[in-house]
Each structure stands twice: as structure tokens, then as C-alpha cells.
PyMOL commands that place a pseudoatom at each C-alpha (Angstrom):
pseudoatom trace, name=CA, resn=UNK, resi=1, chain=A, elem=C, hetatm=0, pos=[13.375, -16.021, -19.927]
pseudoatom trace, name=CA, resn=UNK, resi=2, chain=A, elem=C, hetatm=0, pos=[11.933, -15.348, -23.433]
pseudoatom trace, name=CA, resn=UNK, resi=3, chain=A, elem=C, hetatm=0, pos=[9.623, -12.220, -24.312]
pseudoatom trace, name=CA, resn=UNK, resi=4, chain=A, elem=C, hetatm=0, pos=[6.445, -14.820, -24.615]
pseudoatom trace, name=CA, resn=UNK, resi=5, chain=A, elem=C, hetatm=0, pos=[7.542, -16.378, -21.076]
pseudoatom trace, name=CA, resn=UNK, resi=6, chain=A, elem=C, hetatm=0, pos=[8.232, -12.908, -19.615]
pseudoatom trace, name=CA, resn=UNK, resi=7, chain=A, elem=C, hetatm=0, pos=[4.447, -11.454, -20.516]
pseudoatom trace, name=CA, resn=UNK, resi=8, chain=A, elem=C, hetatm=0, pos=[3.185, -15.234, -19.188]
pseudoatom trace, name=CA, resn=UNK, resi=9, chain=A, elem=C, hetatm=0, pos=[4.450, -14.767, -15.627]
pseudoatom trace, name=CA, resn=UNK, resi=10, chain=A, elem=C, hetatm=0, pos=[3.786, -10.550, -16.226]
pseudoatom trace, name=CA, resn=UNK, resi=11, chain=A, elem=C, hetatm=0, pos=[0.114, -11.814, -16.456]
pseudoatom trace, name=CA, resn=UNK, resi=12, chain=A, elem=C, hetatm=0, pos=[0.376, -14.472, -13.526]
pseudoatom trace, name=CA, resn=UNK, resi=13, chain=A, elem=C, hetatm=0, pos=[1.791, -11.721, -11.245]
pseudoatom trace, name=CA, resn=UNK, resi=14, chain=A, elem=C, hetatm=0, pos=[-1.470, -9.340, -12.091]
pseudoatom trace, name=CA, resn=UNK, resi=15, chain=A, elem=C, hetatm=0, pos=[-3.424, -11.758, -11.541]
pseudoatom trace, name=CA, resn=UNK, resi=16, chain=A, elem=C, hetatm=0, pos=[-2.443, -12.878, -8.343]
pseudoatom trace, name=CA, resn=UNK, resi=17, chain=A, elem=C, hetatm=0, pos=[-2.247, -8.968, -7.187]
pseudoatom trace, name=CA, resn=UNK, resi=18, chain=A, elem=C, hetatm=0, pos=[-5.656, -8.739, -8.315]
pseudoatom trace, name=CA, resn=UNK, resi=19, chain=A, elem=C, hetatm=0, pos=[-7.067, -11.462, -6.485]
pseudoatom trace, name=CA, resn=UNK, resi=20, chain=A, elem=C, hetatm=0, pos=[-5.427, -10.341, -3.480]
pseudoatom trace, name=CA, resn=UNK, resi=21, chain=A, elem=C, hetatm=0, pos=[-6.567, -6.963, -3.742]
pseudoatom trace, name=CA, resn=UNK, resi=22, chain=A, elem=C, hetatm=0, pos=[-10.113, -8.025, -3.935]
pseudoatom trace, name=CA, resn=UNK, resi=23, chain=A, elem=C, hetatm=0, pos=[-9.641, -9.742, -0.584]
pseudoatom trace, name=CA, resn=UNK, resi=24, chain=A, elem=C, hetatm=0, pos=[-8.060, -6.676, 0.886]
pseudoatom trace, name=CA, resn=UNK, resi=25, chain=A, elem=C, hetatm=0, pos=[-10.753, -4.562, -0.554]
pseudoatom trace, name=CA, resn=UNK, resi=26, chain=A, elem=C, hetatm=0, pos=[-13.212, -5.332, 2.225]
pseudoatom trace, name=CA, resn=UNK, resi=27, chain=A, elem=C, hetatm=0, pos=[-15.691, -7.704, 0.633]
pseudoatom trace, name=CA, resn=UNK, resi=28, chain=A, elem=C, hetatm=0, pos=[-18.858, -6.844, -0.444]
pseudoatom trace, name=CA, resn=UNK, resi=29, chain=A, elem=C, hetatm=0, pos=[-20.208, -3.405, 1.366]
pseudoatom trace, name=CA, resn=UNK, resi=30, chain=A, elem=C, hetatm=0, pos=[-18.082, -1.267, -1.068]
pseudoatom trace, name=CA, resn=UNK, resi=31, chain=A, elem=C, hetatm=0, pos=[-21.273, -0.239, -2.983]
pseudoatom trace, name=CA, resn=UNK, resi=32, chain=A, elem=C, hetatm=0, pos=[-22.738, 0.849, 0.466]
pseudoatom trace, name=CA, resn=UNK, resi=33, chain=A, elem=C, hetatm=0, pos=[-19.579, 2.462, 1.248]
pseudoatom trace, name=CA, resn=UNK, resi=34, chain=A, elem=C, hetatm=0, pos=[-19.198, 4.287, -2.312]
pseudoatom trace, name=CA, resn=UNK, resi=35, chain=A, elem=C, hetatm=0, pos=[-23.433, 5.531, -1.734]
pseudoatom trace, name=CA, resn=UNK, resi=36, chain=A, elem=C, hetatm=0, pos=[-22.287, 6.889, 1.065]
pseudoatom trace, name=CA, resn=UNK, resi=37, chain=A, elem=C, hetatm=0, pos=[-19.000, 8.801, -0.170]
pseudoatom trace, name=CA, resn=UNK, resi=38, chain=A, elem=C, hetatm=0, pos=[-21.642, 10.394, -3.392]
pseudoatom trace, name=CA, resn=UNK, resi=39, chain=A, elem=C, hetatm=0, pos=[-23.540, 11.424, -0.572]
pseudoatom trace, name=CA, resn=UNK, resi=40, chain=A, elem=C, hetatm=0, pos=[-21.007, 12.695, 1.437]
pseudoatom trace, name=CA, resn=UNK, resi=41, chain=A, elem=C, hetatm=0, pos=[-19.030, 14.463, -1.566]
pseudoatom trace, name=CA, resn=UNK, resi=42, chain=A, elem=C, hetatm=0, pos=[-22.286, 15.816, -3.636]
pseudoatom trace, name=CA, resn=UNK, resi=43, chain=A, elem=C, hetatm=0, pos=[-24.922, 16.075, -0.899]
pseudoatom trace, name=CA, resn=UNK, resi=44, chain=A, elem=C, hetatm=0, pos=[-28.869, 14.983, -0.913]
pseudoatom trace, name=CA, resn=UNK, resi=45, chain=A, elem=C, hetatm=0, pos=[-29.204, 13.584, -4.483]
pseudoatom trace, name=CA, resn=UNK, resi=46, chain=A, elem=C, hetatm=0, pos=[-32.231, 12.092, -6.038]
pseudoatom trace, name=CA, resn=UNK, resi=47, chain=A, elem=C, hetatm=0, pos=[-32.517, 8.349, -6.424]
pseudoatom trace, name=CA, resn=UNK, resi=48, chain=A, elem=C, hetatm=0, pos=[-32.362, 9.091, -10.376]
pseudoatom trace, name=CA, resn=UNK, resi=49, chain=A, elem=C, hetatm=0, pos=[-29.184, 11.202, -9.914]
pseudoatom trace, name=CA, resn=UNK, resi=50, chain=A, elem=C, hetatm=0, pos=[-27.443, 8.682, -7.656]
pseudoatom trace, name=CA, resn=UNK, resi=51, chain=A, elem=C, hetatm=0, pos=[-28.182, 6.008, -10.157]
pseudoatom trace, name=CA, resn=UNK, resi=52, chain=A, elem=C, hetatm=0, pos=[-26.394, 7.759, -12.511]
pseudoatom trace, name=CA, resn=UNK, resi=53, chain=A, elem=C, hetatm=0, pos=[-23.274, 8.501, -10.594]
pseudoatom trace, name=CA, resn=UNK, resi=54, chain=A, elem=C, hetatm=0, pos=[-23.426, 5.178, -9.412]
pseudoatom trace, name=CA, resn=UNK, resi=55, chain=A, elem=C, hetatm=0, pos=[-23.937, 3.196, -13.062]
pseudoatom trace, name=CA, resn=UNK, resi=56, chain=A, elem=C, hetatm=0, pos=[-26.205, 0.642, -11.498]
pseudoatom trace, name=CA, resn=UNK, resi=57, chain=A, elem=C, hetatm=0, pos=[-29.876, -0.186, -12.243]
pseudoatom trace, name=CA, resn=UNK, resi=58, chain=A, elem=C, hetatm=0, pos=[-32.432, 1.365, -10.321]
pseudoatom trace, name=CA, resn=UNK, resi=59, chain=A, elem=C, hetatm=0, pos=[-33.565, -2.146, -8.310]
pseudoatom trace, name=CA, resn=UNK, resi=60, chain=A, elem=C, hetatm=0, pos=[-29.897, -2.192, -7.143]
pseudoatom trace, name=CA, resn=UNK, resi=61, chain=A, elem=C, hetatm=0, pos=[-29.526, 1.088, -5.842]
pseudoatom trace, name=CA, resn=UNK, resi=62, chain=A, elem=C, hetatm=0, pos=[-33.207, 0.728, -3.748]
pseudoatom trace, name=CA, resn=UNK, resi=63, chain=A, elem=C, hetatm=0, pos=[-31.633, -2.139, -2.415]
pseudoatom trace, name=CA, resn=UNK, resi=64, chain=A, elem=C, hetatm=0, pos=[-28.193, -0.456, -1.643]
pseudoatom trace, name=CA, resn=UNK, resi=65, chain=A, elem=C, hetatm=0, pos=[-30.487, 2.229, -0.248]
pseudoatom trace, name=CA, resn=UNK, resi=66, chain=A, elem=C, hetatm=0, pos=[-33.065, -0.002, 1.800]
pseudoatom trace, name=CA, resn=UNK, resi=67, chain=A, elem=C, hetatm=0, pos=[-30.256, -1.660, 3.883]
pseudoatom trace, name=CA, resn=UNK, resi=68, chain=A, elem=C, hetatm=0, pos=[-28.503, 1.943, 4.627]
pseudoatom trace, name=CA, resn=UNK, resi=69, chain=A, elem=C, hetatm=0, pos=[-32.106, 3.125, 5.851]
pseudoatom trace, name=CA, resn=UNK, resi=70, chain=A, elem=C, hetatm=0, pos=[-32.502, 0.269, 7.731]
pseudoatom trace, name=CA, resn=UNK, resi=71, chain=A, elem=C, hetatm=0, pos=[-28.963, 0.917, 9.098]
pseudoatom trace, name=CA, resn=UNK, resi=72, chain=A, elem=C, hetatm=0, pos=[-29.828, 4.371, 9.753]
pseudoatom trace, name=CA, resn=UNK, resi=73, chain=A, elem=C, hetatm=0, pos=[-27.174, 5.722, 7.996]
pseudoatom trace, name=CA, resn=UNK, resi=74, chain=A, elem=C, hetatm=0, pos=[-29.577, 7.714, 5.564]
pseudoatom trace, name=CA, resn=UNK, resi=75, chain=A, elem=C, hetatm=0, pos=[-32.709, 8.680, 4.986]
pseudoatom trace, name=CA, resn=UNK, resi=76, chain=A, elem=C, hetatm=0, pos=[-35.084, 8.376, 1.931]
pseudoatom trace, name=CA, resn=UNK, resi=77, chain=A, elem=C, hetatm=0, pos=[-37.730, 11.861, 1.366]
pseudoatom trace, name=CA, resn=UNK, resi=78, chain=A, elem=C, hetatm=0, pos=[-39.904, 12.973, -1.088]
pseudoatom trace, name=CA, resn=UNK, resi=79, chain=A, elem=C, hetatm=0, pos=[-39.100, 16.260, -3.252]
pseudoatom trace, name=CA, resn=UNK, resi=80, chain=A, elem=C, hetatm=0, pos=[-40.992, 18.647, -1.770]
pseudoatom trace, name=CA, resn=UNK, resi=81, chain=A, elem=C, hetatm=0, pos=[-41.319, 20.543, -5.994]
pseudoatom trace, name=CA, resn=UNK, resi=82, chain=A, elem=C, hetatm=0, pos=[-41.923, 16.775, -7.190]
pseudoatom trace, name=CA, resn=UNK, resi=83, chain=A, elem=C, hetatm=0, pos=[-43.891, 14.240, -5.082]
pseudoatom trace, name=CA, resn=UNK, resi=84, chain=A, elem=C, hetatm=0, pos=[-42.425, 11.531, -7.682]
pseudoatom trace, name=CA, resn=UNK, resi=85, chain=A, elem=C, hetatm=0, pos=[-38.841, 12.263, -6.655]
pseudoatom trace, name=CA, resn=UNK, resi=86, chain=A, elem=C, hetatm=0, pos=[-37.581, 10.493, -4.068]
pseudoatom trace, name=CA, resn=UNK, resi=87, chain=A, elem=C, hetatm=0, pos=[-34.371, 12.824, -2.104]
pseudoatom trace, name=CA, resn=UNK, resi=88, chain=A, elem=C, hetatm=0, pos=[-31.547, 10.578, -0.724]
pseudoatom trace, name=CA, resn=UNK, resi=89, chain=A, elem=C, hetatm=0, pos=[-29.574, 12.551, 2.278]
pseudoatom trace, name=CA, resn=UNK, resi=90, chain=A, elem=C, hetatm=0, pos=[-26.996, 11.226, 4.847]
pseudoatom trace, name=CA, resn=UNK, resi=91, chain=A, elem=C, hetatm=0, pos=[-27.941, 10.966, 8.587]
pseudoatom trace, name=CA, resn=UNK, resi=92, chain=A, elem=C, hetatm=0, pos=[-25.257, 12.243, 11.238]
pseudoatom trace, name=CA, resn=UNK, resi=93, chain=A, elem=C, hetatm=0, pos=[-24.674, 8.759, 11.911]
pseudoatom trace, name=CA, resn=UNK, resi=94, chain=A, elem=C, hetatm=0, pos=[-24.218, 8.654, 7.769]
pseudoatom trace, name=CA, resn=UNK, resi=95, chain=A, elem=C, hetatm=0, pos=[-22.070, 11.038, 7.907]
pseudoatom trace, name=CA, resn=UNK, resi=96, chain=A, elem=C, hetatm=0, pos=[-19.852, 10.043, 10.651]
pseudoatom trace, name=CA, resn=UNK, resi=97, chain=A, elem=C, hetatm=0, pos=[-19.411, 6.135, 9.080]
pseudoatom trace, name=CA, resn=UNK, resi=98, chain=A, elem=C, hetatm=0, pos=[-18.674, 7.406, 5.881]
pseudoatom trace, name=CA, resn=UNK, resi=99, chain=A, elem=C, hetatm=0, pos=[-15.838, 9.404, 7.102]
pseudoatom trace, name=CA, resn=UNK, resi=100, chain=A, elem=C, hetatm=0, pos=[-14.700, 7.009, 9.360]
pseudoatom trace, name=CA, resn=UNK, resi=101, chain=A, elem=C, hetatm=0, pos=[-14.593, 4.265, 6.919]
pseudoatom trace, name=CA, resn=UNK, resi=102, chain=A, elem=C, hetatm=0, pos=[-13.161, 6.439, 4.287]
pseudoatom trace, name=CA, resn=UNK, resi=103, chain=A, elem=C, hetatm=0, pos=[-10.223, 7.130, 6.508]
pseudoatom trace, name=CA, resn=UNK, resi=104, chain=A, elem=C, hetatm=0, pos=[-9.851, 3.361, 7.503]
pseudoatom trace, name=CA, resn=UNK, resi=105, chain=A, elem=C, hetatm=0, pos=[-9.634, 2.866, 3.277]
pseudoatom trace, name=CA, resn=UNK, resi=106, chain=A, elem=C, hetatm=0, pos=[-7.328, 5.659, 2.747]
pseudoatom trace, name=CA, resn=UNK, resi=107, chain=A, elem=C, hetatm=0, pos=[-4.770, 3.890, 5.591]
pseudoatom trace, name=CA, resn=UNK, resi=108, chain=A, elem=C, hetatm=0, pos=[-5.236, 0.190, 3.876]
pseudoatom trace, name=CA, resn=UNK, resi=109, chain=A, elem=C, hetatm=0, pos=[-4.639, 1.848, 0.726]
pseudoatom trace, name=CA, resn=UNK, resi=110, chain=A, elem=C, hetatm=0, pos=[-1.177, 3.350, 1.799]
pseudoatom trace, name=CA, resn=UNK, resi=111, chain=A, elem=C, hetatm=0, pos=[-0.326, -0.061, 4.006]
pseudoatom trace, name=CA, resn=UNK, resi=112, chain=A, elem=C, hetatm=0, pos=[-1.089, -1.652, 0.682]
pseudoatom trace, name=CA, resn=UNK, resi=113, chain=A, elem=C, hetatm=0, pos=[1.552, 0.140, -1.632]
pseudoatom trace, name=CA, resn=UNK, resi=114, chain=A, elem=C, hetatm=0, pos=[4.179, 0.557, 1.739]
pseudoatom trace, name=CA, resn=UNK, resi=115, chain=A, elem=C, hetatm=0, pos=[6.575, -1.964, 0.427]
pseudoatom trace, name=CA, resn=UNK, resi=116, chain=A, elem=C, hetatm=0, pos=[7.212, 0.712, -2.170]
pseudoatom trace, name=CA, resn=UNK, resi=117, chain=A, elem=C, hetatm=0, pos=[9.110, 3.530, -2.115]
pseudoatom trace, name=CA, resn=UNK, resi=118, chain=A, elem=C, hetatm=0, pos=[7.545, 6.721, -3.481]
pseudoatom trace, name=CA, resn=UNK, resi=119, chain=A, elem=C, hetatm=0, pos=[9.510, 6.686, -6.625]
pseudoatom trace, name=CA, resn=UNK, resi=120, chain=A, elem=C, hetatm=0, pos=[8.268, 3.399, -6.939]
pseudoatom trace, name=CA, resn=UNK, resi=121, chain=A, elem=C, hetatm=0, pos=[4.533, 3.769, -6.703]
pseudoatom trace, name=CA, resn=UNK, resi=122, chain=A, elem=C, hetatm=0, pos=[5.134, 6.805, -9.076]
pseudoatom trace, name=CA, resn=UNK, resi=123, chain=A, elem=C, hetatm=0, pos=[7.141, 4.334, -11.782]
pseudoatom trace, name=CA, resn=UNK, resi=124, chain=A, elem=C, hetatm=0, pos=[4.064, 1.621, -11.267]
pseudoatom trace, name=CA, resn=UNK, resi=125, chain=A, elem=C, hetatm=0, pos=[1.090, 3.944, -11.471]
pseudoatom trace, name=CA, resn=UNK, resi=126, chain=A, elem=C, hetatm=0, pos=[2.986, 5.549, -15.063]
pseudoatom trace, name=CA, resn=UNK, resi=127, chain=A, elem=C, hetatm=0, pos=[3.649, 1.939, -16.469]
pseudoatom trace, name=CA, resn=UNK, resi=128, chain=A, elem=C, hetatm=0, pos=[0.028, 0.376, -15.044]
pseudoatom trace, name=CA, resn=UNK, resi=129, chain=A, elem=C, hetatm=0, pos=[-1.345, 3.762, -16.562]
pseudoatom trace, name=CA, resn=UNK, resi=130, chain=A, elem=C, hetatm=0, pos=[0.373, 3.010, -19.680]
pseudoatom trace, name=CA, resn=UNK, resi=131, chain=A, elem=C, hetatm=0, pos=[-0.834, -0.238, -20.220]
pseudoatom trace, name=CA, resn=UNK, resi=132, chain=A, elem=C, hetatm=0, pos=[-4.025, 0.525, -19.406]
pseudoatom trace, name=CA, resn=UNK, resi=133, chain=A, elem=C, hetatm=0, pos=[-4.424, 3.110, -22.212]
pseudoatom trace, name=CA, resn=UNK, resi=134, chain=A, elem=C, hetatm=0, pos=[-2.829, 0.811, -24.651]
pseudoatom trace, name=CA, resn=UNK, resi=135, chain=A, elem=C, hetatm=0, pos=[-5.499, -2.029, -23.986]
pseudoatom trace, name=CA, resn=UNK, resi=136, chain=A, elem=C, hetatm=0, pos=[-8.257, 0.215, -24.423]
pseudoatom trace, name=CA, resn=UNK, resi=137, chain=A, elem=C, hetatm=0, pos=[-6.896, 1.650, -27.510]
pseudoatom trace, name=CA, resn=UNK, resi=138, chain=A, elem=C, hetatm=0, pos=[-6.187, -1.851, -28.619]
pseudoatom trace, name=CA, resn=UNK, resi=139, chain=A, elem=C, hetatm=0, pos=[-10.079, -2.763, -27.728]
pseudoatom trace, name=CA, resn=UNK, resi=140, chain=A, elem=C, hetatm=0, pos=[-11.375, 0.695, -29.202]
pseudoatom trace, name=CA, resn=UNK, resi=141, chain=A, elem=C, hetatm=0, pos=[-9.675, -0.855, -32.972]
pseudoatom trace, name=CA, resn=UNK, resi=142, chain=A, elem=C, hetatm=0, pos=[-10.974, -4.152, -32.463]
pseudoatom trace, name=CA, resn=UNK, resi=143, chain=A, elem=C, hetatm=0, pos=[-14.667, -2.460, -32.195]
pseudoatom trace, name=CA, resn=UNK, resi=144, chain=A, elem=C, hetatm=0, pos=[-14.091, -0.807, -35.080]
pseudoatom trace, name=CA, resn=UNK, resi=145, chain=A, elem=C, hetatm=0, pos=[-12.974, -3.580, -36.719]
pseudoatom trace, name=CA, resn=UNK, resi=146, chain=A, elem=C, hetatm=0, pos=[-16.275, -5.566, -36.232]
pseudoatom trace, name=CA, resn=UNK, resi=147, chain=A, elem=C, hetatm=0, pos=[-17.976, -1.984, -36.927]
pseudoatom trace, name=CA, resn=UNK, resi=148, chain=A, elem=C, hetatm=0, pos=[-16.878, -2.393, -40.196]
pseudoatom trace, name=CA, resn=UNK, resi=149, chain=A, elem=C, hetatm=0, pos=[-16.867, -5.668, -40.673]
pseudoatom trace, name=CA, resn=UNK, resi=150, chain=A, elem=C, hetatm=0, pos=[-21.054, -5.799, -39.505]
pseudoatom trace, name=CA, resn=UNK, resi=151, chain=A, elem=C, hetatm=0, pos=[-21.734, -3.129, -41.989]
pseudoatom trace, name=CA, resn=UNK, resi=152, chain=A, elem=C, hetatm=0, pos=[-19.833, -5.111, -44.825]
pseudoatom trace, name=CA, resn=UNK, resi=153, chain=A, elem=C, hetatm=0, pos=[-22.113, -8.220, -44.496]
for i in range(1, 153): cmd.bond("trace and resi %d" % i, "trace and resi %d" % (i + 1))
show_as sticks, trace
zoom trace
């Protein structure tokens, strides 16, 4: 097999890992699922700070939000120093699905990689590591490249 063919069937194989991961990954819910961890790792937050954290636009976190009220799994207040602030907190029953479904992640994670040994995962996560820093470098001069290219027209 040729270098060319070699990175071919290098990018077939990611893909296909990818697209299985996704199906592993549980769907859908991981937004509600990663609400809950901020809350669980950083406490009551406002709706402003979550955002943030988050890196989603305000309509989709009140939705995210909404459908973990109506689950009961947390519970939406007004700052008590700033009526306009709205407080996000974890319920108990928040608290105890976030945990529980944080452990259930943390054993599919480890059933996902068991094929591997140790050494293994450490060799993959260096070389995926690696190639992920050399893409974004690689994107980072291509920016530039248009940057200057933009200001010379």
C-alpha cells in the first residue's frame, strides 16, 4: 500500500470510528446531560453564565433548561440582588441523575477503549493528540492566508 492509499483507508477507519462513536454516545440528551454535569461541577449558575460555559445561544439553553424543569431535575429562580437574573440550581433528584449517568458514561467510556491495552490507549491518545494539533495549526495558516489575501484586494 502506497503513502496516498495508506492516509485513504487512515481516513476511512476515522470515519467509521466516528460514526460509531456517535451511536455509542447515547443519542441526543448529551446537552441535558452536560447542563447537568456544569451544574453539578460549578453549582447554581445564572442562565447567562451557563450559556457561556455551554457555547450555545440563549433560546437553546431555555429549552435545554425547560425540559430538565419539567423533568424535575432542576429548578429555575430569580436572583434575589437582580430580579432580571434568572439562578439555575440542581434538584436532589438533579443531582442524583447526573451522578448516576455520569458514572454509566465513565464505564461506556472504558468498555469503549477495552480492546486496548493501556500502553495502547496512551500511544493513540499521543498520535490522535498529535494530529489534532497539526490540523489546527494547518487551519490557523490557511486563515491567515485569506487574512492576507482579503486585505490585499
Amino acid at each position: 500500500m502506497n503513502q496516498q492509499e495508506q492516509a485513504t483507508e487512515l481516513l476511512f477507519l476515522l470515519r467509521r470510528c466516528g460514526h460509531r462513536l456517535h451511536g455509542k454516545r447515547g443519542g441526543g440528551k448529551l446537552s441535558q446531560q452536560r447542563v447537568l454535569r456544569i451544574l453539578t461541577k460549578y453549582g447554581e449558575q445564572t442562565q447567562h453564565q451557563l450559556q457561556e460555559r455551554m457555547g450555545v445561544q440563549q433560546g437553546s439553553l431555555s429549552e435545554l433548561v425547560k425540559k430538565l424543569e419539567t423533568q424535575g431535575l432542576v429548578m429555575r429562580t430569580r436572583a434575589p440582588q437582580d430580579r432580571r437574573q434568572v439562578l439555575i440550581r440542581l434538584t436532589d433528584a438533579g443531582r442524583a441523575e447526573s451522578e448516576a449517568k455520569h458514572q454509566r458514561f465513565l464505564e461506556r467510556n472504558e468498555a469503549l477503549f477495552a480492546p486496548l491495552s493501556q500502553e495502547e490507549q496512551t500511544l493513540l491518545r499521543e498520535m490522535l493528540t498529535r494530529l489534532l494539533q497539526a490540523w489546527e495549526e494547518q487551519d490557523e495558516e490557511e486563515r491567515a492566508r485569506q487574512g492576507k489575501q482579503e486585505a490585499c484586494h
